[in-house]
Structure formats: C-alpha cells, structure tokens
N, C-alpha and C positions, 0 to 999 in steps of 0.2 A: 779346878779340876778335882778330881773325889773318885775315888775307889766305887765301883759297881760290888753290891752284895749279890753273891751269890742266889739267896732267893728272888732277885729281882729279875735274872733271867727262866722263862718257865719255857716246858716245853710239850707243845698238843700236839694230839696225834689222830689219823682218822686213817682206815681202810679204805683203798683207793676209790675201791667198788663202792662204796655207800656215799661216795661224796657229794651226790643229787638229794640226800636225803638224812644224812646224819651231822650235824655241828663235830667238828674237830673239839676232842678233851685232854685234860690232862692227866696223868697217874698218881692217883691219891698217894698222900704220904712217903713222897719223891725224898729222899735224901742226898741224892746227888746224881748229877747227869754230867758229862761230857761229850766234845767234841772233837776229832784227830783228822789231821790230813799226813798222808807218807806218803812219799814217791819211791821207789827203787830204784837206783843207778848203778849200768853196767862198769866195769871200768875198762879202759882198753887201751893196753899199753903198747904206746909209739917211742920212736928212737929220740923222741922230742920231753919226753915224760907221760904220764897219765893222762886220757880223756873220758870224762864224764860224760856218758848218755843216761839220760833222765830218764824214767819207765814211765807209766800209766801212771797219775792222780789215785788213791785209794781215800774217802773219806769214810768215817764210822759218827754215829752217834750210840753214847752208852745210856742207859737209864738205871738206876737202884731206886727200889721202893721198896718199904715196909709193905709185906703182906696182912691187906686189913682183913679184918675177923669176918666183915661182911666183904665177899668178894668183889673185888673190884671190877667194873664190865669191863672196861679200857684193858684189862690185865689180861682176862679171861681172851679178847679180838684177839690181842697180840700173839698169844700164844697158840693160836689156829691159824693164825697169818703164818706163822713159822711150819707149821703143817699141811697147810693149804701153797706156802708158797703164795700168798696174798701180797699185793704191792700196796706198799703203807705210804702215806704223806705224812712230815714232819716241819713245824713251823718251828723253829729258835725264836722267841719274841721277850725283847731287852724293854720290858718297863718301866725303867726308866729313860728313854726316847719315846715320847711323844709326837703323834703325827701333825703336822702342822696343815695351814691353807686347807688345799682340798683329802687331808687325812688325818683332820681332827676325830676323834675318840681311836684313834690306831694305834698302833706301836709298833716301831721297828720290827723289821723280823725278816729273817733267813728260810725260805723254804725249801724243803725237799724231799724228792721221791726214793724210794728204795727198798728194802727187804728187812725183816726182823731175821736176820741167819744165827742170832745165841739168844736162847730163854734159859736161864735157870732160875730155878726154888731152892735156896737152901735154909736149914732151921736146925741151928744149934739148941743143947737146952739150955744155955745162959743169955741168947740175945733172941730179939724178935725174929719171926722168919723173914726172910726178904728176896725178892723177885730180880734179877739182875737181866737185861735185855741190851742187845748190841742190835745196831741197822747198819746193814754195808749201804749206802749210799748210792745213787747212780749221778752222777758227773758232778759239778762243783754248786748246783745250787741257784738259788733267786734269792736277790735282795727286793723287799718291799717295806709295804705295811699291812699288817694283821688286823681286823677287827678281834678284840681280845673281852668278851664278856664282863660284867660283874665276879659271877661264877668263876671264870676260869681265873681272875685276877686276884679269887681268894685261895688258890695255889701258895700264893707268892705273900701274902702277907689277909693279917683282917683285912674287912672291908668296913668304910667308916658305919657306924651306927648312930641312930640321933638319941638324942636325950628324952625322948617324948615315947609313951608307951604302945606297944607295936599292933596293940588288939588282942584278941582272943576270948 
C-alpha cells in the first residue's frame, strides 16, 4: 500500500449544455483542489439526554489555479457558468486506478453535477495571480470510470516521450 500524490488525482470539468459536443477539460496550472461533505445536526433535547437528527448532505468541490498569461478557456466557461447559473459536470479521476476487463484505458473516477456558486481572481504583487472556484454539488455523486486523454493526463504529470526525433 503507498500514499496517492496529490497530482495523481486530476479534476475536468464541462458545462452541462455542451456536453453533445465539447470533451470535458482540466484547469491549467491547478495547484490544488478539494473535496467536502457536511451534514448539519439538529440536537433535541429529551428527558433521556440528547438526540441527533442529521440534516441534508451538502458536498463542495474547491479548485485553485494560477492565472495563466494566456487565458485559460476552462477559466473563462466557469466564470459565466457562475453568471449564467450554468450547470457544470465534474469528474474526480484517481490515476492511479486503472480500468480493468471491459474499462481498460479508464480510470477511476467520481462524477458529478452541480453549480460554480464562488469564482474569485486574486493577485498580490509578490505571488502569481490565482483563480480560486467552489461547486456546491447536487446529491452524492457517481462512481465509475472516466476515459481520461493523453492531454488531460498531462495535468497530472509528463507524458512519456520517445527518444527518437519528433519531425519538423
């Protein structure tokens, strides 16, 4: 058993609406993403002691990204989806889980639908500027498997190169 890196989970995103017609991508220059689940409980006190009732499930996905020089498209949807009220899809896919039998070239992965409800840009003058995005979620999600690009797998690390020269 071994430690998962960080970089080896990546996370793509597509606007719902384009989903006939656009490949799911990732956000250039990601320096860290997360994932939360919270319940809320009321408490309600009996002559017996305390009872817990559970509230609603609330999941979030956060993204942070360097703001690249040349704008990033993925940056630019997300931040009209929060405008528009656009319903985003969002894949979790662990790279290191490969698909087996009938989901060789896949990888693991978590989907789900939901809203971009926080974009911010901030930019100090001592650090790069960086784009910080929250999706509230809608319900707990799909487990599957992802088809996950060349492209999009150079997110997450190089991608091998041969030794032999490429052309041009």
């Amino acid at each position: 058993m071994s430690a998962i890196r960080g970089s080896r989970i990546i996370y793509l995103y597509r606007i719902l609406a384009d989903a006939a017609t656009v490949d799911a991508t990732g956000i250039a220059f990601t320096t860290e993403n997360g994932r939360t689940k919270s319940r809320d409980a009321d408490t309600t006190e009996t002559k017996d002691g305390p009872i817990r009732t559970p509230g609603a499930l609330e999941s979030e996905i956060t993204t942070t990204a360097l703001f690249a020089s040349e704008n990033d498209e993925m940056i630019d949807k997300l931040e009209k989806a929060v405008d528009n009220s656009d319903k985003v899809e969002v894949w979790e896919v662990n790279l290191d889980k490969p698909g087996e039998t009938e989901n060789v070239g896949k990888f693991a992965a978590k989907y789900f639908q939901g809203y971009v409800t926080e974009f911010e840009l901030t930019s100090s003058a001592e650090d790069h500027a960086e784009a910080s995005l929250t999706f509230g979620l809608e319900g707990t999600g799909a487990d599957g498997y992802a088809t996950v690009s060349d492209e999009q797998q150079e997110l997450a690390s190089y991608a091998f190169a041969d030794t032999e020269k490429t052309g041009a």
